[in-house]
PAPAKOL-749808 format. One record per residue (C-alpha): residue in three letters; chain; x, y, z. Coordinates in Angstrom, 2 decimals, padded with zeros to 5 digits. Each point is the difference from the previous one (the first is absolute). Layout:
N
+------+------+---------+---------+---------+
! semi ! fise !       x !       y !       z !
+------+------+---------+---------+---------+
!  Ala !    A !       X !       Y !       Z !
...
+------+------+---------+---------+---------+
***
This chain:
293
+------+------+---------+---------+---------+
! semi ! fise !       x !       y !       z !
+------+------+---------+---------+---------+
!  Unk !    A !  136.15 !  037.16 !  123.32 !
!  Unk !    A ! -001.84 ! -001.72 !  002.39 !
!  Unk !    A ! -003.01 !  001.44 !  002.05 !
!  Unk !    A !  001.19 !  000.36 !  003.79 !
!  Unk !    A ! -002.55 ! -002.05 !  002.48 !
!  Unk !    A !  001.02 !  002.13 !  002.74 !
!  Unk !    A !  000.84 !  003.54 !  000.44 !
!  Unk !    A !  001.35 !  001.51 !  002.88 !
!  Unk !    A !  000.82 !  003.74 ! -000.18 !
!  Unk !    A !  001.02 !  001.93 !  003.60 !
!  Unk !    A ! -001.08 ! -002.97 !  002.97 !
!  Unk !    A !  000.41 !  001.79 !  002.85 !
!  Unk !    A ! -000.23 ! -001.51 !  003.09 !
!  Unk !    A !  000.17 !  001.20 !  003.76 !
!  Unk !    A ! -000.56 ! -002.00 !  003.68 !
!  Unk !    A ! -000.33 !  002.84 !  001.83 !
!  Unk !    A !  003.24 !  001.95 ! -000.10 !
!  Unk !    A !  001.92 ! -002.54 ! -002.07 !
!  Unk !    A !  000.10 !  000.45 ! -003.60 !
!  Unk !    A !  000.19 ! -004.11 ! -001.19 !
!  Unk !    A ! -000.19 !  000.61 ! -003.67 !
!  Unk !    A !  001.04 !  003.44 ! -001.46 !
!  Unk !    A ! -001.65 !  001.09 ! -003.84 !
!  Unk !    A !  000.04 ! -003.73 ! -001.62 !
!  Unk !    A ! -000.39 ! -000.17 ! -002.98 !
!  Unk !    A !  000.21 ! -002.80 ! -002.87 !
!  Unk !    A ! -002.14 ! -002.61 ! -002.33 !
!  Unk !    A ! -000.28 ! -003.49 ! -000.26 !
!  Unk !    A ! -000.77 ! -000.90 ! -003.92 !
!  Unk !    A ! -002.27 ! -002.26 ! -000.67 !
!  Unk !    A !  001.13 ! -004.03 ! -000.45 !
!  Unk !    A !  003.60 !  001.23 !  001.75 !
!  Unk !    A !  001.78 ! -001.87 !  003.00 !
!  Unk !    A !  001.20 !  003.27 !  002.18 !
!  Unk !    A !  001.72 ! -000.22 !  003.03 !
!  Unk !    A !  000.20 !  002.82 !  002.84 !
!  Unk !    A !  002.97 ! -000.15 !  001.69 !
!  Unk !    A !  002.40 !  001.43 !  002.90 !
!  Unk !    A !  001.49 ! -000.11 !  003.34 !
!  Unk !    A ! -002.44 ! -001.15 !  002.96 !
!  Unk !    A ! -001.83 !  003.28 !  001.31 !
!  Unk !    A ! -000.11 !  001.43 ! -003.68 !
!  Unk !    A ! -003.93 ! -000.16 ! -000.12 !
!  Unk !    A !  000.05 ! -002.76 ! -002.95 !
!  Unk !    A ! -003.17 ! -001.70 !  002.49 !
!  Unk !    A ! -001.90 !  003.70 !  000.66 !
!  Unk !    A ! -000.12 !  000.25 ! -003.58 !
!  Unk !    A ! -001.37 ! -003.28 ! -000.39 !
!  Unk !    A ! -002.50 !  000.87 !  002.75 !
!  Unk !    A ! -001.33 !  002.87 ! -001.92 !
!  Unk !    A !  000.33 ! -002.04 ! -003.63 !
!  Unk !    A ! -002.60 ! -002.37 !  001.82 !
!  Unk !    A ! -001.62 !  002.21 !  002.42 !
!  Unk !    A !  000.90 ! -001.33 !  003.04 !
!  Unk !    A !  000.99 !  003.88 !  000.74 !
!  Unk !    A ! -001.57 !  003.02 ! -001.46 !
!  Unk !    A !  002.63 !  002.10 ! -001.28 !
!  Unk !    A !  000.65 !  003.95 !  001.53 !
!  Unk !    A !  000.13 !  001.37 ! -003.39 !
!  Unk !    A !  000.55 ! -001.20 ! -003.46 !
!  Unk !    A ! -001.65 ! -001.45 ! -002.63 !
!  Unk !    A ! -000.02 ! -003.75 ! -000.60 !
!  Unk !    A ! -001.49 ! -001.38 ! -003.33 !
!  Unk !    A ! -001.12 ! -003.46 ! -001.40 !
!  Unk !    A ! -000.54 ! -001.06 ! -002.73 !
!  Unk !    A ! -001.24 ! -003.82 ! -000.50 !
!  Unk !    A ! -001.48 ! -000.06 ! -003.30 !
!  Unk !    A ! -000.17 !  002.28 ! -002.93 !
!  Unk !    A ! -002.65 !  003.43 !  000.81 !
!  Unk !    A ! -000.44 ! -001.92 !  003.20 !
!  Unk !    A !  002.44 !  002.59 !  002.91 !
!  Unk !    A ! -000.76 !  000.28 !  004.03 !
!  Unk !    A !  001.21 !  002.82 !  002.26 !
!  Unk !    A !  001.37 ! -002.52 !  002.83 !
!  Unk !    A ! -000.46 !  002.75 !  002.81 !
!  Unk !    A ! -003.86 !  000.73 ! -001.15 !
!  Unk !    A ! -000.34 ! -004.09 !  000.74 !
!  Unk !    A !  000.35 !  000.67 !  003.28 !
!  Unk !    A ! -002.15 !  002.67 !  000.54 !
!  Unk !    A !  001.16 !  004.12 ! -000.23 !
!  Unk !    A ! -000.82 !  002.57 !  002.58 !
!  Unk !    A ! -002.55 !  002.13 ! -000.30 !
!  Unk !    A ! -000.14 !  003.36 ! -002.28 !
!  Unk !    A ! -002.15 !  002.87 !  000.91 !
!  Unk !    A ! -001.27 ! -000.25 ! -003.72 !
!  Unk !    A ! -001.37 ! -003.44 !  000.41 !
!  Unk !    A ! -002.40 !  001.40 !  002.47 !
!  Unk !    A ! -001.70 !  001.89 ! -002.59 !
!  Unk !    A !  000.54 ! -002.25 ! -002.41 !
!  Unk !    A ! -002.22 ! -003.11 !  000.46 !
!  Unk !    A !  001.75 ! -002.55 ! -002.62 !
!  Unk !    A !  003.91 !  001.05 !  001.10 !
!  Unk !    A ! -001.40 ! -000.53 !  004.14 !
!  Unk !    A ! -001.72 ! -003.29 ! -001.00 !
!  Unk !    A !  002.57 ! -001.14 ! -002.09 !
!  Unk !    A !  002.69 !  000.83 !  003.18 !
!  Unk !    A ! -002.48 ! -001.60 !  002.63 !
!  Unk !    A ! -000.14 ! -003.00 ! -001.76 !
!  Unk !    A !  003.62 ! -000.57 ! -000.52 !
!  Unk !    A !  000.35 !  001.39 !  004.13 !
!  Unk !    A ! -002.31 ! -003.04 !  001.30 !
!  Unk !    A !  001.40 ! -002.36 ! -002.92 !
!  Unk !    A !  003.12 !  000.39 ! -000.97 !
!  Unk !    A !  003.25 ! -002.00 !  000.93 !
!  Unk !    A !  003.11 ! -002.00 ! -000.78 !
!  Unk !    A ! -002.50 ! -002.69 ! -001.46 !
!  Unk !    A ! -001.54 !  002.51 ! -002.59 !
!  Unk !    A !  003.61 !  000.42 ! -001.36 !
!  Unk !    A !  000.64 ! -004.04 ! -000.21 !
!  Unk !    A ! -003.78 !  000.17 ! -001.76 !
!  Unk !    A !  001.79 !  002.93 ! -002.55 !
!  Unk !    A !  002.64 ! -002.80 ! -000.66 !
!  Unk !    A !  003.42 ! -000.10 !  002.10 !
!  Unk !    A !  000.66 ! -002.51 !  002.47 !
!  Unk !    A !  002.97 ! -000.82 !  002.75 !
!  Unk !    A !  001.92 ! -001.76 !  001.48 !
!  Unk !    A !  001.77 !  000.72 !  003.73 !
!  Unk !    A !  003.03 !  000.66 !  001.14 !
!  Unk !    A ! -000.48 ! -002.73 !  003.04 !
!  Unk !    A ! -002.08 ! -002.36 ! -001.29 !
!  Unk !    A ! -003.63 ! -000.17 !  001.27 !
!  Unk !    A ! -001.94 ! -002.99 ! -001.28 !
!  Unk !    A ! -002.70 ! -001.57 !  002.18 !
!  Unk !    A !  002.08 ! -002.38 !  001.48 !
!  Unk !    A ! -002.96 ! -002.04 !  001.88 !
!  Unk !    A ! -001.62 ! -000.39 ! -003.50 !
!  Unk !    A !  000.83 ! -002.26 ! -002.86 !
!  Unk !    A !  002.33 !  001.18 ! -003.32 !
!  Unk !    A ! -003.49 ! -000.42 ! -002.18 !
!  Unk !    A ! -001.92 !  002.04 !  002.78 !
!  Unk !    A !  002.75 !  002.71 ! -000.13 !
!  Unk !    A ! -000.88 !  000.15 ! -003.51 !
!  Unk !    A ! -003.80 !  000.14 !  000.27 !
!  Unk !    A ! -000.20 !  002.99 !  002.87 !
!  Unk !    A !  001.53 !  001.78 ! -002.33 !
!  Unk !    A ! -002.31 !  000.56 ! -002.71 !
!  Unk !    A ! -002.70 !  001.21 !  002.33 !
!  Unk !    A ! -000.27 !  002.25 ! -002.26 !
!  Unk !    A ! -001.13 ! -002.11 ! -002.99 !
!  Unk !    A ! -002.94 ! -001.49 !  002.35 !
!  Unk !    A ! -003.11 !  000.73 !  000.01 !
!  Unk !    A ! -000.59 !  001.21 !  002.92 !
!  Unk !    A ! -004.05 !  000.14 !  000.56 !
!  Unk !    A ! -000.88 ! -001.74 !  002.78 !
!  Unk !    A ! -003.15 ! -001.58 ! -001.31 !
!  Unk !    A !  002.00 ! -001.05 ! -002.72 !
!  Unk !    A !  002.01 ! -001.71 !  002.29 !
!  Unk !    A ! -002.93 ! -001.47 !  002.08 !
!  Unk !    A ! -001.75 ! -001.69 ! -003.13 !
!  Unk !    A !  003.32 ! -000.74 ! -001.90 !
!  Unk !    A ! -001.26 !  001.90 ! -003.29 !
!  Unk !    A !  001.47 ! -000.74 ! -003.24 !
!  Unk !    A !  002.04 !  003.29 ! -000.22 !
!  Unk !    A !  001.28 ! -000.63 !  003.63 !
!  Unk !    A !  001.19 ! -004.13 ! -001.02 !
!  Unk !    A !  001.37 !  001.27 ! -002.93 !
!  Unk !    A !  002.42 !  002.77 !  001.52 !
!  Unk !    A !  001.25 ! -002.88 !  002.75 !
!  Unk !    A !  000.76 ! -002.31 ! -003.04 !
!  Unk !    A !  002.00 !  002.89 ! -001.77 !
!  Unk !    A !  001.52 !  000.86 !  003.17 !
!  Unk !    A !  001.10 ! -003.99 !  001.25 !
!  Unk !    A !  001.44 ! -000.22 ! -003.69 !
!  Unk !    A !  001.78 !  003.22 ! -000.13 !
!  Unk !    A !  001.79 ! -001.10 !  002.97 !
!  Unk !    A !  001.15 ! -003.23 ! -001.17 !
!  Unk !    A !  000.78 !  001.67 ! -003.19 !
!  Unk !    A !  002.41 !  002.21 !  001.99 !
!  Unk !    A !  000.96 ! -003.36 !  002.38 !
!  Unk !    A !  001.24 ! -001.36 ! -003.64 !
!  Unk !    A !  001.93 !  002.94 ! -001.55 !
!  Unk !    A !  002.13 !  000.56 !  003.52 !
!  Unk !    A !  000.80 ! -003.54 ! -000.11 !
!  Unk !    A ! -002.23 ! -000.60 !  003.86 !
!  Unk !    A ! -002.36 ! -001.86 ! -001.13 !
!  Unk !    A !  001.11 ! -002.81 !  001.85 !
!  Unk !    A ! -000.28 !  002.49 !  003.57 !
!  Unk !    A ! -003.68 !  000.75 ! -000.88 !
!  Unk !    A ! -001.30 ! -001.62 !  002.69 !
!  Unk !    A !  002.84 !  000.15 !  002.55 !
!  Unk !    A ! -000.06 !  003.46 !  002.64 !
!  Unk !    A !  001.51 !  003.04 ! -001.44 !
!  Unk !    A !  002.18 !  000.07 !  003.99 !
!  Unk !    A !  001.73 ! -003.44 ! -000.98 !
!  Unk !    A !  001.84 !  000.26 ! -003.18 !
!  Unk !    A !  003.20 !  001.01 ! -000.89 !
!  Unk !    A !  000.92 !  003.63 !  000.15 !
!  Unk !    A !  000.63 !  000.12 ! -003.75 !
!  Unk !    A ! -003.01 ! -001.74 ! -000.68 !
!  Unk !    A ! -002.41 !  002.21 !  002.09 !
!  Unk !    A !  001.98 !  003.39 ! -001.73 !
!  Unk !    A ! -001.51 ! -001.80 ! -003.10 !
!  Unk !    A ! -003.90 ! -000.39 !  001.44 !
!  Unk !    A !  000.00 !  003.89 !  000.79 !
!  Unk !    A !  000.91 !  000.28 ! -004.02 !
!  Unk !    A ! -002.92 ! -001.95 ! -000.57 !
!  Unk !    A ! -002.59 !  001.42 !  002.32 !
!  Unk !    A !  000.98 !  003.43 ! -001.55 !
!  Unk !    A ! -000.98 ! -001.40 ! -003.54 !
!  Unk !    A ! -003.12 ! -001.70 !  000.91 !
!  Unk !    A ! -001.11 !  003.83 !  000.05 !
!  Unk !    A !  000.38 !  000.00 ! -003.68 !
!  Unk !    A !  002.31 !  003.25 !  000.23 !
!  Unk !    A !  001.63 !  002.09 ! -002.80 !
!  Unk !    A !  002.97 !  001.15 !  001.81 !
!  Unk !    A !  001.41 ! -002.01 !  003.14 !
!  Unk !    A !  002.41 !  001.31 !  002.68 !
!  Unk !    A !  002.47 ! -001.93 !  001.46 !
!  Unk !    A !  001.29 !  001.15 !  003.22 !
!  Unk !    A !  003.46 ! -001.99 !  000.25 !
!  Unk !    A ! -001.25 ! -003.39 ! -001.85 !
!  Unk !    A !  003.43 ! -001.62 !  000.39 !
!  Unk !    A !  000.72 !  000.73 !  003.65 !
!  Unk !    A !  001.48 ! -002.95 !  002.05 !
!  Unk !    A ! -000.04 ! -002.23 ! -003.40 !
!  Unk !    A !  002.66 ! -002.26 ! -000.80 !
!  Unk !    A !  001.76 !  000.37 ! -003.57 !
!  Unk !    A ! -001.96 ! -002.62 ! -001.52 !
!  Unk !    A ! -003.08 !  001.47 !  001.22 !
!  Unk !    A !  000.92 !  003.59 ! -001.14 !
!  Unk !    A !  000.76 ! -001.35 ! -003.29 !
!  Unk !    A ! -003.28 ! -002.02 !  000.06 !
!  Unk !    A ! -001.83 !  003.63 !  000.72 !
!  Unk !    A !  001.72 !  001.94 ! -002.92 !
!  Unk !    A ! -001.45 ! -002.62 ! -002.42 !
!  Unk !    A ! -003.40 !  000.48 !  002.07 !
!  Unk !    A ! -000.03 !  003.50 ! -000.07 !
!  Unk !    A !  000.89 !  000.27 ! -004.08 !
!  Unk !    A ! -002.94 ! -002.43 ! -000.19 !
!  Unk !    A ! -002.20 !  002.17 !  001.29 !
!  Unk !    A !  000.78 !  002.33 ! -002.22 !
!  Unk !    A !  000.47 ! -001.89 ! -003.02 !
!  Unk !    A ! -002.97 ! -002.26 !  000.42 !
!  Unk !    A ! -002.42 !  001.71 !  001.73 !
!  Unk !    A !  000.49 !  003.48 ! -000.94 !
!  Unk !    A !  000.46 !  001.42 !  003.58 !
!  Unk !    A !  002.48 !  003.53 !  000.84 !
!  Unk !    A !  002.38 ! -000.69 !  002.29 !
!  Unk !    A !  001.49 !  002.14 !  002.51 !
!  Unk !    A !  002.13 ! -001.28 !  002.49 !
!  Unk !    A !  001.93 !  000.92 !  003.41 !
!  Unk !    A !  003.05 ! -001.70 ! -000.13 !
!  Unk !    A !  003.67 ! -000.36 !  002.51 !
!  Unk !    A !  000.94 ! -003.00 ! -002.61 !
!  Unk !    A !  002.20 !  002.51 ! -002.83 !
!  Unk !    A !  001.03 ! -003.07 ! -001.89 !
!  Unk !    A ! -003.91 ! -001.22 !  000.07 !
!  Unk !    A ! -000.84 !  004.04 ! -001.04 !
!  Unk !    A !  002.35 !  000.51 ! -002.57 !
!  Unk !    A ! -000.52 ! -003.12 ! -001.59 !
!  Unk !    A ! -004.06 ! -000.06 ! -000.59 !
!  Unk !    A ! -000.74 !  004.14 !  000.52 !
!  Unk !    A ! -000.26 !  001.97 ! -003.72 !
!  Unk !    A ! -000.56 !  002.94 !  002.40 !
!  Unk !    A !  001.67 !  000.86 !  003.21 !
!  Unk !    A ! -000.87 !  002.99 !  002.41 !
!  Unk !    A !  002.44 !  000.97 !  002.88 !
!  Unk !    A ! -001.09 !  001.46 !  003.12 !
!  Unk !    A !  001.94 !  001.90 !  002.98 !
!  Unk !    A ! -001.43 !  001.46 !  003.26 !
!  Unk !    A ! -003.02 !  000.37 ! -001.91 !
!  Unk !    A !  000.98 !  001.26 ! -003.48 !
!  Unk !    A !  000.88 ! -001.48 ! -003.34 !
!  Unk !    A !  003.49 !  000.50 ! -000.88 !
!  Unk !    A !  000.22 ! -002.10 ! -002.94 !
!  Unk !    A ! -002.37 ! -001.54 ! -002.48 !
!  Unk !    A !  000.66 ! -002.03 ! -003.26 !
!  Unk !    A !  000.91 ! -003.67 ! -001.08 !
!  Unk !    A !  002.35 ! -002.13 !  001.79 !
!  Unk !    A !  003.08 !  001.06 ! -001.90 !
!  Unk !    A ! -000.25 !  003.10 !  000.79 !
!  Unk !    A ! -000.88 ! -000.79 !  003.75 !
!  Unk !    A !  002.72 ! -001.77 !  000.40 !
!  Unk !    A !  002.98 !  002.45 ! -001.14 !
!  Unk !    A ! -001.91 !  003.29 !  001.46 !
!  Unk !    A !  002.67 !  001.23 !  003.16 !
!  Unk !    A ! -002.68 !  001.50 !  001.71 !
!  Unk !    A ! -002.20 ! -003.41 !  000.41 !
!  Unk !    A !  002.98 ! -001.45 !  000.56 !
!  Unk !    A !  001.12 !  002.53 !  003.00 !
!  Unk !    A ! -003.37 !  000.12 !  001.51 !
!  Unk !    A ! -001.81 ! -003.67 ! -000.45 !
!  Unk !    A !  003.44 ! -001.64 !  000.65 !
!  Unk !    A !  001.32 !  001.87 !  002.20 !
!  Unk !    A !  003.50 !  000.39 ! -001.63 !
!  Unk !    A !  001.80 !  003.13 ! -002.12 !
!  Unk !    A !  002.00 ! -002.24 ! -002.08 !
!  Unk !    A ! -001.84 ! -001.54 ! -003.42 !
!  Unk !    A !  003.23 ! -002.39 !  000.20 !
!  Unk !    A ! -001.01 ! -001.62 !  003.42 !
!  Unk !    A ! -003.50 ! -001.17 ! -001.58 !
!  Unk !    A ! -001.07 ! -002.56 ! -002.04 !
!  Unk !    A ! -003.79 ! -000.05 ! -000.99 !
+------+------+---------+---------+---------+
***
C-alpha cells in the first residue's frame, strides 16, 4: 500500500459566520494523480488554500509527508497562537515565536508542495525564463555580501537556478518562449509557464487549481500527457482541481467529491462516475440516465 503524502483529517474552516469547508477529511498517496472535484462554490479552492497555506485552517489537522520520516504540521508553518504553557516553558515559547515572526505560505512550498492558480498570475512584464528564475528565490543564496562580491556559493546557485529553468523551458515544450514576456503568449501556452514556475521549486506534491481551464482539446490532451509526466518522470504527487470530467476521469487514480463544503464521495473514477449522489449534487441532475461522464 502506498504511504499517503498528505493527510487531511477534520479541515475546518470558517470566514466569520460562514462555515466554507465542514470536517474534510482525505489523503493523497504518494506518486498518485488525485483530483478534487465539484460544483463551483463547493470549497475545492479553500481546501487548496489551506493544502498550501494561503489560509490557516479553523480547525483540523493537515499532514505532509514529502519524504520517508520526513512529516510537517502545515498549520504550525504558519505560526500557532500562543498557549499559557509556553510561557513557562522556554523551548515550546521560543519554538512558537519563531514560527510567529517566520512562518508563512513560503515555509510550506520550502516543506515541498507547490501551485498553481485558478486565474493565472505570471509576471506578465517579465520574460518566460525570468518567470522561472523568481521563483526559486528560495534556492538563492540570499547573503547580501555574497551577492556584492559574487562568491563562489552565490555564482553557483544562479547557474543551478538559470539551468533549472531551461530544464523546465524544455520538458513543457516553451523553450522556444524563454525569452519572449510571460503577458504575450498564447493562453494555453502561459497555463503551461505557471506549470513550470511551480516546478522550478523542486516540489514533491504540486496543486493544480483548474490546469485545463479555457484550453482547447488539443491543449487539454497535450496537459494530460504533461501532467502523467510529472508523475512518471519526475516523481511529483499530483492533486488537481478540475471542471474538465473527461480530463479527471481519464488521468485521476483517485477522485474526491466535494459539496457545500463536505465530501460526499471518494474513490476511483469508476466508482465516481456511477455514484447517484455525485451525480445529483455535482451535476445537478436526479437521473444517472441523463449523464454521461
Amino acid at each position: 500500500m502506498s504511504e499517503a503524502m498528505l493527510k487531511v483529517s477534520g479541515l475546518t474552516m470558517r470566514f466569520g459566520g460562514i462555515r466554507a469547508l465542514n470536517d474534510i477529511s482525505f489523503e493523497v498517496q504518494r506518486g498518485s494523480i488525485s483530483a478534487l472535484i465539484g460544483p463551483n462554490g463547493a470549497g475545492k479552492t479553500t481546501v487548496f488554500n489551506c493544502v498550501t497555506g494561503f489560509y490557516k485552517a479553523t480547525e483540523g489537522a493537515l499532514t505532509l509527508h514529502p519524504q520517508a520520516g520526513q512529516s510537517y504540521n502545515i498549520p504550525k508553518l504558519l505560526g500557532e497562537p500562543f498557549q499559557a504553557a509556553d510561557f513557562i516553558n522556554p523551548v515550546a515559547f521560543g519554538r512558537r515565536l519563531y514560527y510567529k515572526m517566520f512562518g508563512g505560505s513560503h515555509r510550506v512550498a520550502n516543506a515541498g508542495v507547490s501551485r498553481t492558480f485558478q486565474n493565472i498570475r505570471l509576471f506578465r512584464e517579465m520574460t518566460a525564463v525570468e518567470n522561472l528564475l523568481v521563483a526559486q528565490h528560495i534556492h538563492m543564496v540570499r547573503n547580501p555580501l555574497a551577492g556584492v562580491f559574487k562568491t563562489k556559493r552565490f555564482r553557483e546557485a544562479e547557474e543551478r537556478a538559470v539551468e533549472r529553468a531551461y530544464f523546465w523551458l524544455d520538458a513543457l515544450n516553451l523553450r522556444d518562449d524563454a525569452n519572449r514576456l510571460a503577458g504575450g503568449l498564447p493562453y494555453g501556452r502561459q497555463r503551461r509557464l505557471e506549470i513550470a514556475r511551480a516546478m522550478c521549486t523542486g516540489p514533491k506534491m504540486i496543486c493544480l487549481d483548474e490546469p485545463a481551464a479555457g484550453l482547447n482539446p488539443s491543449e487539454t490532451a497535450e496537459l494530460a500527457e504533461m501532467i502523467r509526466m510529472l508523475r512518471d518522470k519526475h516523481g511529483v504527487t499530483v492533486l488537481l482541481i478540475e471542471h474538465d470530467m473527461s480530463l479527471v476521469m481519464k488521468i485521476s487514480e483517485h477522485i474526491v467529491v466535494l459539496d457545500h463544503g463536505e465530501v460526499i464521495c471518494a474513490g476511483g473514477p469508476d466508482k465516481i462516475a456511477n455514484d447517484p449522489q455525485v451525480i445529483a449534487a455535482y451535476l445537478g441532475v436526479a437521473d444517472e440516465d441523463e449523464v454521461n461522464l
